[in-house]
N, C-alpha and C positions, 0 to 999 in steps of 0.2 A: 762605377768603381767603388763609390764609397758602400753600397748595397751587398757585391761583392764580397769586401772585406770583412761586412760585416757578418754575412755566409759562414764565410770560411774562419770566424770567430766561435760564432754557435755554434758551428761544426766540431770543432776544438775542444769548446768547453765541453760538448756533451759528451766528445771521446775521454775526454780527462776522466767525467761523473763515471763513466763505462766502465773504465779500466777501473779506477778506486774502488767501484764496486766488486769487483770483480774479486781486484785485489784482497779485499775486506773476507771478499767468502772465503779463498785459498787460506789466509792465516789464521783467521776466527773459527776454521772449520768445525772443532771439536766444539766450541762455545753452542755451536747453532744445530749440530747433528744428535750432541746427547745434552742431557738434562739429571743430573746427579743431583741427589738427597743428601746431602752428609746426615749421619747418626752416630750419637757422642756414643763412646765403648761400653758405656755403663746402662745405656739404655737397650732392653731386651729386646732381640728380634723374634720369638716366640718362646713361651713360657709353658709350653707340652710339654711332660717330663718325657714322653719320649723322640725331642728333639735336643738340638746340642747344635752349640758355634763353634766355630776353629779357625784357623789362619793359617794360610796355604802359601808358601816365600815364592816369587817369583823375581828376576832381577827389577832391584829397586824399587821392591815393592810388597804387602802384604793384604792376601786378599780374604776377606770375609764369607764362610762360608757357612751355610744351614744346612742340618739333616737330619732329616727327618729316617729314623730306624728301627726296624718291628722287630720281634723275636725272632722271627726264623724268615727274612723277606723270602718269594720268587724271585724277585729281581730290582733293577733298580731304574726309577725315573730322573733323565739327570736336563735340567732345566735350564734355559738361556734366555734369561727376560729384557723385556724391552727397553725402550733410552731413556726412562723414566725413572724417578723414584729409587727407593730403595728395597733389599730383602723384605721389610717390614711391609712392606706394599705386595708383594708376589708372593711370599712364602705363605698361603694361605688357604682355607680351603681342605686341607690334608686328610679327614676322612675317607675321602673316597680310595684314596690309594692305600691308608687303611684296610678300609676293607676288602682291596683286592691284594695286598698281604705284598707291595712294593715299596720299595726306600725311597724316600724323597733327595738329591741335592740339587742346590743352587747357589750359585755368589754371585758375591758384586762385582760389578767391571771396575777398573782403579778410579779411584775418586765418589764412587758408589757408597751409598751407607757407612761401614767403619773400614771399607778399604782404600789404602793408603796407596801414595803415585796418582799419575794420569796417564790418559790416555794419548798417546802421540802417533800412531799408525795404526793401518790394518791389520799389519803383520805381530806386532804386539798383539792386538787382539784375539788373535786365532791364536797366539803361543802361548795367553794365561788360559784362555777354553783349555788346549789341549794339557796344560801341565797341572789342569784343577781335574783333569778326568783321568790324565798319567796315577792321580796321586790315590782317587778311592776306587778308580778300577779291579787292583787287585782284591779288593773287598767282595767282589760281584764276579767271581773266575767261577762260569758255570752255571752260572743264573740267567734271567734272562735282564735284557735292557733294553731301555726304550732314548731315544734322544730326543728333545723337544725343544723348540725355542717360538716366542711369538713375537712380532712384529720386527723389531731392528734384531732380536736373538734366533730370527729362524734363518737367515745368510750364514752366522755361523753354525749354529745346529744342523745346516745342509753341508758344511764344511767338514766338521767334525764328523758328522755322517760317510760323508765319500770318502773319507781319508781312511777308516775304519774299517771300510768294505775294503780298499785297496789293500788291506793289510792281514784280508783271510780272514777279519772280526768285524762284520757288517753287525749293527743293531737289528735285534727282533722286528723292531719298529720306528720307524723315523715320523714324528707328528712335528708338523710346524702350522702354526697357527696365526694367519694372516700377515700370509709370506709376501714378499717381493720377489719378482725377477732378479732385478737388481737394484741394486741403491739406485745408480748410473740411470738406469731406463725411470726410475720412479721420480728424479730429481729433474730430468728432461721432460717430462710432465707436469711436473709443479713448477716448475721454475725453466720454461724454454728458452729465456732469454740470457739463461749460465751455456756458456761451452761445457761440455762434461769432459773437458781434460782438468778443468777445475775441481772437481771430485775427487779426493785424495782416499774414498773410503769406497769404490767401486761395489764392493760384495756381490762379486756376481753368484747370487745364488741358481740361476739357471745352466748356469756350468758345472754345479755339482752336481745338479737334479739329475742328470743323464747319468753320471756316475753314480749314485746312490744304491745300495743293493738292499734286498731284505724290501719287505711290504713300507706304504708312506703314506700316513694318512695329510691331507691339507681339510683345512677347517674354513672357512671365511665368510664373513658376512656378506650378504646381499647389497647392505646399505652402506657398507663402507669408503665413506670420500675421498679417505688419507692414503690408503692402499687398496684401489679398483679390485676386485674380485676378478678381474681380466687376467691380474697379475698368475693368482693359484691357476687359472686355465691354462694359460702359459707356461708353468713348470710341467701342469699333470700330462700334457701332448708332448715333453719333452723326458718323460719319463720311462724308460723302458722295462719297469719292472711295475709288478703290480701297485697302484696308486688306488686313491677312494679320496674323491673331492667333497667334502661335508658342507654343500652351501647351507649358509643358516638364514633364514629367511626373516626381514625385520630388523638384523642384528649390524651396529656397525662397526668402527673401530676399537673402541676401548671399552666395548662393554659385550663383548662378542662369548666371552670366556662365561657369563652370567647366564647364560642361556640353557634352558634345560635338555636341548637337545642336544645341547656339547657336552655336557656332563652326562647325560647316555651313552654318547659317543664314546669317551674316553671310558665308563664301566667295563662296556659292552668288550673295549680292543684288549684293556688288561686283562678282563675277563678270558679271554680265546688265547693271551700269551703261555 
C-alpha cells in the first residue's frame, strides 16, 4: 500500500515536472526560438557610401532596414537572415553582388538590431517579410529578383516565394540556404519529448516548396548538426519545378555561407539572371 502510494506520488510529480516544462516552452517560445542583438540607433550598420538605412512602419512597430544600391542594378537580392544577431552580423560581404550589378535589402525582425516591437506570432512575421518587400518592390518593376533567406529566414523566404508565384510574379530565383522542412519536423528531432502542438511557430516550409515557381537553388552543408542536410533533400523531391541542391562538403551550420564553393555558387546564378 504504502509502495503504491508512493508510485503513484512520483508519478504525479514527474507529470507536474512534464507539464511545467512544457508549459515553459509554449510561453517562453520566442525567448528560446530567436536570439536578438539590440543595436543603439547611432551605431552604423554599414559605412559603404553606397549603402543607406531606413525604417519601414509596420503595426506597432519600426523596422530596420539596409540597402545596398548600384547605379543602374539588374535586379535586386532581398535577404531573410537567421534568429541570430543583428544587420551588422548579415549585411556583409556585398562585393559580390557588386559586381554582378544586384541591390542588396535586408531587415531586422522586431526586436533585431535598431528595430522596435517584438515578435508574437507567425503570422506577424510573414506580414513584416511581406510589407518590407510591398514597400521596395516598386523599385525593381522589371528587373530581375532573387529571394533568399538562410536558416530560421529560408521558411519565410519559401513563403514570400510561393505567395509571389501565386500572384503571376514568381522570383527569377529562390536561394535558401540551410533550409528546414519545417520548424515542426526539425523541433521533433531535437527535442522528441515536446508534443509539436506546442510549436506556435510551425513554418512549414515544405508546403511552400511544391508551390514555388521560377528555378530554387538549396545550398547546405554536409556537416550540418543543427539542420541535417536530410532536411534540403526533402524540399528538392518535393519540388516540382526545377531545383539544384549545392551540397557543400566539410561545411556546417553557421559557417556554411564562408565557403568558396557557395560564393561560386551565388556568382555563377546572378551571373546567368
Amino acid at each position: 500500500m504504502v509502495y503504491a502510494i508512493f508510485s503513484a506520488s512520483v508519478v504525479l510529480a514527474i507529470g507536474a515536472i512534464y507539464a511545467g516544462a512544457v508549459g515553459y516552452l509554449w510561453f517562453r517560445q520566442e525567448r528560446l526560438l530567436f536570439e536578438p542583438d539590440p543595436l543603439a540607433h547611432d551605431d552604423p550598420i554599414c559605412s559603404d557610401c553606397d549603402t543607406r538605412e531606413y525604417f519601414i512602419d509596420v503595426p506597432n512597430a519600426r523596422l530596420s532596414v539596409a540597402h545596398l544600391q548600384c547605379p543602374n542594378p539588374r535586379g535586386v537580392f532581398f535577404f531573410l537572415h537567421g534568429n541570430s544577431g543583428n544587420l551588422k552580423k548579415w549585411f556583409v560581404e556585398l562585393d559580390a553582388f557588386r559586381q554582378a550589378n544586384f541591390d542588396v535589402v535586408m531587415f531586422d525582425y522586431r526586436g533585431f538590431g535598431k528595430s522596435s516591437g517584438t515578435i508574437e506570432s507567425e503570422d506577424q512575421l510573414r506580414a513584416d517579410v511581406r510589407a518590407v518587400w510591398d514597400h521596395v518592390a516598386p523599385q525593381y518593376a522589371g528587373k530581375r529578383v532573387v529571394i533568399s533567406g538562410q536558416s530560421l529566414g529560408t521558411g519565410l523566404a519559401a513563403g514570400l516565394s510561393a505567395a509571389l508565384g501565386a500572384e503571376g510574379k514568381a522570383p527569377d530565383l529562390t536561394m535558401l540556404v540551410s533550409p528546414y522542412s519545417s520548424m515542426r519536423a526539425l523541433a521533433a528531432e531535437l527535442y522528441p519529448w515536446v508534443p509539436t502542438q506546442v510549436l506556435r511557430y510551425p513554418l512549414h516550409t515544405l508546403e511552400h516548396a511544391a508551390k514555388m515557381l521560377g528555378p530554387v537553388m538549396l545550398i547546405h552543408g554536409d556537416r550540418d548538426e543543427l539542420i541535417p542536410i536530410k532536411h534540403s533533400e526533402t524540399l528538392a523531391k518535393a519540388m516540382r519545378n526545377k531545383v539544384r541542391l549545392l551540397r557543400v562538403r566539410g561545411a556546417g551550420h553557421s559557417d556554411v555561407h564562408q565557403f568558396p564553393t557557395v560564393r561560386k555558387a551565388l556568382k555563377s546564378a546572378l551571373g546567368r539572371l
